[in-house]
C-alpha positions in Angstrom: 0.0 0.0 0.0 1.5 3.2 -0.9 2.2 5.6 2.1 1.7 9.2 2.3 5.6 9.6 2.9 5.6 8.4 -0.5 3.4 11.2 -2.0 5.6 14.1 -4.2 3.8 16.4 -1.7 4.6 16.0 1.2 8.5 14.7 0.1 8.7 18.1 -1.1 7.1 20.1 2.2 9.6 17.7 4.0 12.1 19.4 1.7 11.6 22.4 1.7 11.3 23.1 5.1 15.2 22.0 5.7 16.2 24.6 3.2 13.6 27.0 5.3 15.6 26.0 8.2 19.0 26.7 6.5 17.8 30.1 4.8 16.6 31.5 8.2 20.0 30.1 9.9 21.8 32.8 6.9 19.7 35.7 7.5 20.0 34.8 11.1 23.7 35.1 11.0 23.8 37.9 8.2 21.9 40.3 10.7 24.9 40.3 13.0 28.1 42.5 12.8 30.6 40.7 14.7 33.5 43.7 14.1 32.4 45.2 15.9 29.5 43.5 17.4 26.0 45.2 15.8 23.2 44.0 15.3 21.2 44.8 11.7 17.7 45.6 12.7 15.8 44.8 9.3 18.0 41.3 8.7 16.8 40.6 12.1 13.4 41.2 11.7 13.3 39.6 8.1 15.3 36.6 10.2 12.8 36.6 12.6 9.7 36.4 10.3 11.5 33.8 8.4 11.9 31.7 11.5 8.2 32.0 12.7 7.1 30.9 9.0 9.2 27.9 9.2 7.5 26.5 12.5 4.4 27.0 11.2 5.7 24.8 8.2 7.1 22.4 10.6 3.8 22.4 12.5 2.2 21.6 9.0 4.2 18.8 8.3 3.7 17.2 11.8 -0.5 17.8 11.5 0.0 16.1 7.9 1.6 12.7 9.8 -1.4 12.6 12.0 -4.1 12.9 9.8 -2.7 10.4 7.8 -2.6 7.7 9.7 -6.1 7.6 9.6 -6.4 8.6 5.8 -3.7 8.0 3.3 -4.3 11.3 2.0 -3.1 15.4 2.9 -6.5 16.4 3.8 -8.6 19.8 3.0 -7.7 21.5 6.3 -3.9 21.1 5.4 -4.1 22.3 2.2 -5.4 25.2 3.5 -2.9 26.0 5.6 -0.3 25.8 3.1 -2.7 28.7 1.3 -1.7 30.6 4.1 1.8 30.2 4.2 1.8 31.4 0.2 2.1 34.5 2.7 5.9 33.6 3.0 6.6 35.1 -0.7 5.9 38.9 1.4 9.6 37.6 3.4 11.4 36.0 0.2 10.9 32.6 1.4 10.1 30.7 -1.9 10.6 26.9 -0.3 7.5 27.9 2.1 5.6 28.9 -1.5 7.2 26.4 -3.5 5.9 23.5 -0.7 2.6 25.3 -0.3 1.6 25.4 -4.5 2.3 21.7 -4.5 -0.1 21.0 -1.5 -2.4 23.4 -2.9 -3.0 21.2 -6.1 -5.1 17.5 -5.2 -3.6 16.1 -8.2 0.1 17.2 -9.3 1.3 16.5 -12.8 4.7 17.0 -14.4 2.9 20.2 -16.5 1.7 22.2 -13.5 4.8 21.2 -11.3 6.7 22.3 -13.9 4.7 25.8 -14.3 5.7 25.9 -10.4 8.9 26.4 -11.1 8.1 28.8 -14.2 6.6 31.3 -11.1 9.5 31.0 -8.8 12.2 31.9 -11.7 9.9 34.9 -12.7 9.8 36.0 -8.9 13.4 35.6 -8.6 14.4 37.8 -12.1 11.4 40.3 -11.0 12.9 40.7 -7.1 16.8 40.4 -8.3 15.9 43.0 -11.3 13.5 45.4 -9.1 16.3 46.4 -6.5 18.1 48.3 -9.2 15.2 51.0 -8.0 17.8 52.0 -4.7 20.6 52.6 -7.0 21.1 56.5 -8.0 20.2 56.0 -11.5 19.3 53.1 -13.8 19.2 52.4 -17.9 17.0 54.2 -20.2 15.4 50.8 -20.9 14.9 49.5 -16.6 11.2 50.8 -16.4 9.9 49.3 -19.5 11.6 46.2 -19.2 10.5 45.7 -15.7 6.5 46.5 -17.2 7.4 43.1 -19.2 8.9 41.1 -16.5 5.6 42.1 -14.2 3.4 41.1 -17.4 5.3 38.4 -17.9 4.7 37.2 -14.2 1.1 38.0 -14.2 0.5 35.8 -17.3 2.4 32.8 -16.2 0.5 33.1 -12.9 -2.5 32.9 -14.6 -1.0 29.4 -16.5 -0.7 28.4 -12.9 -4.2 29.3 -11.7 -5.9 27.6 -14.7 -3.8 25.1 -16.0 -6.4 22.2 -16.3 -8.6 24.7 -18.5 -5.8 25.5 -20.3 -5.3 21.5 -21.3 -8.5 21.2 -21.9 -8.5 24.0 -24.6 -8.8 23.3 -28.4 -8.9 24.4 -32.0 -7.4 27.8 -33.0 -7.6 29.1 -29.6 -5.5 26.9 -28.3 -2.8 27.3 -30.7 -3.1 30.9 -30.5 -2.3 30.8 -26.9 0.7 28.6 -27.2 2.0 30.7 -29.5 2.0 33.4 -27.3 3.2 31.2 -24.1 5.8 30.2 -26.0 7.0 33.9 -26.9 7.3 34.4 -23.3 10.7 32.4 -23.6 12.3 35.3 -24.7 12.7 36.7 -21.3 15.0 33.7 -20.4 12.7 31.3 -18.7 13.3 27.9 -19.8 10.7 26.0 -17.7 8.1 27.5 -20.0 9.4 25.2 -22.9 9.1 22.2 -20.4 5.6 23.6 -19.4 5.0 23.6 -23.6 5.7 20.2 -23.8 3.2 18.9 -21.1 0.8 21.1 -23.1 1.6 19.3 -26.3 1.6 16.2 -25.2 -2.4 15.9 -25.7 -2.2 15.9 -29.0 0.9 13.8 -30.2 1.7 10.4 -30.2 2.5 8.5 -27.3 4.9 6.5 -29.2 7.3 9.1 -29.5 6.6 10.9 -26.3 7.0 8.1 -24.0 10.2 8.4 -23.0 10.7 11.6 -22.8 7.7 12.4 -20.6 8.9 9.5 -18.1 12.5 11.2 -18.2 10.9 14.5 -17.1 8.3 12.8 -14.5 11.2 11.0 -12.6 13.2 14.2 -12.6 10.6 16.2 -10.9 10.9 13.1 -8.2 14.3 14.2 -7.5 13.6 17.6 -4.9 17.8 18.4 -5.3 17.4 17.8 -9.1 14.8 20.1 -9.8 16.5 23.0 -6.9 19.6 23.3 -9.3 17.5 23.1 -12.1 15.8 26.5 -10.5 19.2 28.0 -10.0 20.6 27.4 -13.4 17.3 28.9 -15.1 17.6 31.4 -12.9 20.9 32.4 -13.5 20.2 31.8 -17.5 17.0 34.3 -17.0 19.0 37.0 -14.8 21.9 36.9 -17.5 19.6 38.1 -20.4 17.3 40.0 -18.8 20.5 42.2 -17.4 20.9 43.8 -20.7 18.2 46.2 -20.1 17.5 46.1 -16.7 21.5 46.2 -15.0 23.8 49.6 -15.7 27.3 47.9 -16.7 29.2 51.0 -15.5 28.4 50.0 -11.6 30.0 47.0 -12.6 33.3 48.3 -14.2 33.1 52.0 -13.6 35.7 52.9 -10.6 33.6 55.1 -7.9 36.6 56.3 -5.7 33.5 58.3 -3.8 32.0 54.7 -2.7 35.3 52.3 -2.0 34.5 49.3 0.3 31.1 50.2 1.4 29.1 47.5 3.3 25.8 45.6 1.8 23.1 47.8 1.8 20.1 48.2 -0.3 21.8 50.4 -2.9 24.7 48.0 -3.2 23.3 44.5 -1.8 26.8 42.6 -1.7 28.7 46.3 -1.2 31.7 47.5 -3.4 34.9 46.5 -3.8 38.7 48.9 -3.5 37.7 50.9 -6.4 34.0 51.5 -5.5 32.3 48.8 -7.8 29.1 47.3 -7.1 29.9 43.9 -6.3 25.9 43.1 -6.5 26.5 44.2 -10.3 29.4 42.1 -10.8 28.4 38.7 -9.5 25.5 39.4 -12.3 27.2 40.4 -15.1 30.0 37.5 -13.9 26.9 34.8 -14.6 26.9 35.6 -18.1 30.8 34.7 -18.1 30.8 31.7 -15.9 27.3 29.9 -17.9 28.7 30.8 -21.2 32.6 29.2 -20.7 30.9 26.7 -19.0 28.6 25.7 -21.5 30.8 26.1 -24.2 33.8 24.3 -23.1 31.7 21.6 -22.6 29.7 21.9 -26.0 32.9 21.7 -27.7 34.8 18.7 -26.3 31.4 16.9 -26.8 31.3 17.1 -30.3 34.8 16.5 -30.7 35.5 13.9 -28.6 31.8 12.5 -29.3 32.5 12.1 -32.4 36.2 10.4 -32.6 34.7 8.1 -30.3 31.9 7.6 -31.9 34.1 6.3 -35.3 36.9 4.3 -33.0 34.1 2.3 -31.5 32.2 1.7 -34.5 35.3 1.1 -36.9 37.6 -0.9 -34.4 41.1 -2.2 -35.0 44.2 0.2 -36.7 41.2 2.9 -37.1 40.4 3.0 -33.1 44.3 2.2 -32.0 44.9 5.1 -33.8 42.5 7.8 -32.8 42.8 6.4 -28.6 46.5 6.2 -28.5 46.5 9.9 -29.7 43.7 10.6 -26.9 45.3 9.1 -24.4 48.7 11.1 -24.8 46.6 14.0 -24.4 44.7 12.1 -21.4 47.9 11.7 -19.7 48.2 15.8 -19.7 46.8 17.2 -16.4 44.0 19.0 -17.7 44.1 22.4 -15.6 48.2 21.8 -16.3 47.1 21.8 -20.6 44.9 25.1 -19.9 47.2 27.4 -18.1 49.7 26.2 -20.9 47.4 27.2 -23.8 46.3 30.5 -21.5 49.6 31.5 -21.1 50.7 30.6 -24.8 48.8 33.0 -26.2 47.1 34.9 -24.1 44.3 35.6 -21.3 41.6 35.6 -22.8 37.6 34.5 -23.0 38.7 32.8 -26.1 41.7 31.4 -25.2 40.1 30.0 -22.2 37.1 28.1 -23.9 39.9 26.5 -26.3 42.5 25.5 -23.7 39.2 23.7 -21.4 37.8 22.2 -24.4 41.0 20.3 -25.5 41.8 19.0 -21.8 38.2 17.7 -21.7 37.6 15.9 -25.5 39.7 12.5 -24.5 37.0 12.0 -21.4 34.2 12.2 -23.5 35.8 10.4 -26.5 36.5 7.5 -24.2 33.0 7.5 -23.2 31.5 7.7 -26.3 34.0 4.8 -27.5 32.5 2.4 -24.7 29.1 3.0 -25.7 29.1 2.5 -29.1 31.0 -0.6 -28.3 27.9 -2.0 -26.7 25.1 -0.5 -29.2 27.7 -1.8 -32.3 26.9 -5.8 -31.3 22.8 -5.1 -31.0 20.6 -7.0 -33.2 18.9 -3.4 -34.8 22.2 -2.5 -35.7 23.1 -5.9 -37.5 19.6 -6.0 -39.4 20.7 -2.3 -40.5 24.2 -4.0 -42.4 21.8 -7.0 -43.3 19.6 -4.5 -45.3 23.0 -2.8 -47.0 22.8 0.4 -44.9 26.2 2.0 -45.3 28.2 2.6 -42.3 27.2 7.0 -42.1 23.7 6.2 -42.0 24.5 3.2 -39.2 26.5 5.9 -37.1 23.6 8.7 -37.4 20.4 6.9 -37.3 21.2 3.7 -35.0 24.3 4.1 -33.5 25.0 7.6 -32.0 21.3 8.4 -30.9 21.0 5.2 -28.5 24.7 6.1 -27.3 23.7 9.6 -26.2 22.1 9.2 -23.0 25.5 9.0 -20.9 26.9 11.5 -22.4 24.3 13.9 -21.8 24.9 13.3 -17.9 28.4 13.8 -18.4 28.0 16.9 -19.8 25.6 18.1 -17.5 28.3 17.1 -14.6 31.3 18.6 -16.5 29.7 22.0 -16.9 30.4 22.1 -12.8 34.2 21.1 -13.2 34.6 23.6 -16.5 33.0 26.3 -13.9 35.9 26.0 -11.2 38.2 25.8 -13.9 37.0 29.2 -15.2 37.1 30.2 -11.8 40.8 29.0 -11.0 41.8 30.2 -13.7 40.7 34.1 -13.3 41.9 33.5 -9.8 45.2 33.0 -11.0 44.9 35.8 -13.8 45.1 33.4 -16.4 41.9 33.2 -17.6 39.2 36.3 -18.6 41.0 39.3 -19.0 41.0 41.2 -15.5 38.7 43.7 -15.9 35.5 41.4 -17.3 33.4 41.0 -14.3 33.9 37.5 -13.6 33.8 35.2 -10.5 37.1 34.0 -10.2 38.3 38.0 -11.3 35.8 38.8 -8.2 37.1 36.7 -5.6 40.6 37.1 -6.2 39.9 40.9 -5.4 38.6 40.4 -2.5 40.6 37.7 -1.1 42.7 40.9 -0.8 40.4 42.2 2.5 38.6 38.8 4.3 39.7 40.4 7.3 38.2 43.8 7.0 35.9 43.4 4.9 35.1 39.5 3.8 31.6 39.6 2.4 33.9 40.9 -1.2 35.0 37.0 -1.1 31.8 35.3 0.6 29.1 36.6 -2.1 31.3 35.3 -5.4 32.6 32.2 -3.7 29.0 31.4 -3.3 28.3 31.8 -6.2 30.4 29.4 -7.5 29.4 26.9 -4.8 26.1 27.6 -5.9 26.3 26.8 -9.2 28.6 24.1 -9.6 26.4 22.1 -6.8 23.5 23.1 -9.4 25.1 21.7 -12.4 25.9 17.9 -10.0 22.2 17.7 -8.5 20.7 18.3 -12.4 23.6 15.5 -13.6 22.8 13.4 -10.5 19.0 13.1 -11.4 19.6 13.0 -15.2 21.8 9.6 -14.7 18.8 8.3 -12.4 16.2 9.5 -14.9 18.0 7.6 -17.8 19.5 4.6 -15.7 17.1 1.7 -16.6 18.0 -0.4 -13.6 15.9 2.6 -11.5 12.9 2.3 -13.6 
């Protein structure tokens, strides 16, 4: 008999209400000053509120284990309360709302859990984008642009509200509407493409939906999965939507009249030694970080991918040749190959995609190798020969698409490690030139002052943390996803 415990609900109030627990505990210890010893009034409050909303969650929980030992269900009363706590959004906590809009719904499915997570990352750009409003001035285009992002917000919320009717909707109108859902991409929210699909889903075949839907359904399982999922869209959303709605000159202006101020409202994570908003910089530095990260890994995929991808199918002289060539390159420390190539010929954003991409194609070439090994000997890809197929169409139509599945989670966890490479890298002053806002560039600067002012190296080494730990919870639920031995 299934169990309550067992229900996607109440695994993600459980959740939710440990990160609840850990957020207050940071606000908690943000709203002290310990040189000297201060106390932040608003923090505290904000701390304070934080802390009474999670008790009232953990309450929840506790009244949802009691009622369901009689009824194997979360009754009405409890989803009620969680109605309440939607409150929580008023004090930034979004795991109190993120719990509450799954108990609110009797019946959760991948498309409206999904459009969940399409309302937090809008909340997130809106809030991040809105407190531009405390600096002195902001761009030309900051007003209008936010007028989208609160239209943008409304509208998904309304997806939310009504997605059953929204299902249900057909003919022209329907296609209308998901024509103009699907504009709302443009703002940088990925979840609405995986809220498109659920919608799509009525009306195409299950054959060739199947497996992707049950990918996608055992993902949203996965609570850590689908919390760096939120992060990375975030970031992804924040990074365009910064074109119109951050000033670049607080990022690399020097302000001598505002050197090493403390976080406040018009400069959240303060400034640095020459009066730069650090708040600006971790943002801008997103854009830096996702896009070597993405690309270094991109690269080496298709490379490597693809020389593995012909040494496993091809065997003998052909794959002795293109693997003992690999592995002299494999034997090259990685990070040793980049600040080599770096230093060659420059730092550079460039330069630095190259050198990471060439340290990481022998890893995915080896991969690749091992899996076309096994897909080589199946009995589709012998009828394929039988029938006179020649050996191009084997590789693209049999061969490479069922070898694919690993190396997607390999990429997804070597975006992480290309991340702290970037990082390292800039750290050292051998990767992004030094005056691109970018993490590592960031925290070297202010390792320069963690004892007088250490908040310059907490915010962007957080970042990092952040994101990499993002990048290894989405890789670590993509391998369960696609591991067959889970199903």
């Amino acid at each position: 008999m299934k169990s309550y415990k067992d229900t996607l609900a109440y695994k993600q109030i459980e959740f939710s209400t440990g990160l609840s627990l850990i957020y207050t505990g940071i606000l908690l210890f943000a709203a002290f000053d310990f040189s000297p010893f201060t106390v932040r009034p608003l923090i505290m409050i904000l701390a304070s509120m934080n802390g009474v909303a999670t008790v009232l969650q953990a309450l929840l929980v506790l009244k949802i284990r009691k009622n369901s030992k009689k009824v194997l269900a979360i009754n009405s009363t409890s989803r009620k309360l969680a109605g309440g706590l939607l409150l929580s959004l008023l004090i930034g906590n979004l795991f109190i709302v993120l719990s509450s809009l799954y108990l609110l719904k009797k019946k959760l499915t991948t498309g409206y859990i999904y459009a969940v997570y399409m309302v937090l990352t809008d909340l997130l750009v809106t809030g991040v984008s809105s407190l531009n409003l405390f600096k002195a001035y902001v761009t030309n285009s900051f007003i209008p642009f936010m007028f989208l992002l609160l239209f943008v917000l409304v509208f998904h919320l309304v997806v939310l509200a009504g997605y059953n009717r929204i299902e249900a909707m057909t003919g022209i109108i329907r296609k209308v509407f998901l024509l103009f859902f699907a504009a709302t991409t443009l703002v940088g929210n990925l979840f609405v493409l995986f809220v498109m699909i659920s919608l799509m889903q009525r009306t195409d075949s299950e054959t060739k939906m199947t497996r992707r839907k049950g990918i996608r359904e055992k993902i949203i399982r996965n609570q850590a999965s689908m919390l760096g999922l939120l992060f990375i869209v975030f970031l992804v959303a924040i990074s365009i939507c910064s074109y119109w709605t951050f000033n670049y000159g607080f990022a690399v202006t020097n302000d001598y009249s505002n050197i090493l101020q403390s976080p406040s409202l018009t400069y959240p994570f303060g400034t640095d030694n020459f009066g730069r908003d650090v708040f600006s910089r971790i943002v801008f530095g997103a854009r830096i970080s996702l896009t070597v990260g993405v690309l270094a890994t991109v690269i080496p995929l298709l490379f490597g991918g693809a020389l593995g991808a012909i040494s496993g199918y091809y065997g003998r002289h052909t794959d002795n040749l293109i693997m003992r060539f690999l592995d002299v390159l494999y034997a090259i420390p990685g990070i040793l190959l980049a600040i080599t190539i770096v230093a060659a010929f420059g730092a550079s954003t460039t330069n630095l995609i190259i050198a990471l991409s060439i340290g990481y194609i022998p890893s995915y070439a080896r991969t690749m190798r091992a899996n076309v090994i096994q897909v080589t000997n199946l009995e589709y890809v012998e009828a394929s020969r039988a029938i006179g197929n020649n050996h191009i169409n084997i590789i693209w139509q049999h061969v490479i698409p069922n070898s694919l599945a690993p190396m997607i989670v390999r990429a997804t966890l070597t975006i992480g490690s290309a991340i702290i490479a970037t990082s390292s890298l800039s750290y050292l002053g051998l990767g992004v030139e030094n005056y691109i806002p970018e993490w590592g560039n960031i925290l070297r600067t202010g390792s320069e002052y963690l004892e007088t002012e250490p908040y310059l190296a907490i915010y962007p080494g957080l970042a990092i943390i952040a994101l990499v730990l993002s990048f290894n919870f989405l890789g670590d639920g993509l391998r369960d996803a696609t591991d067959p031995r889970l199903s």
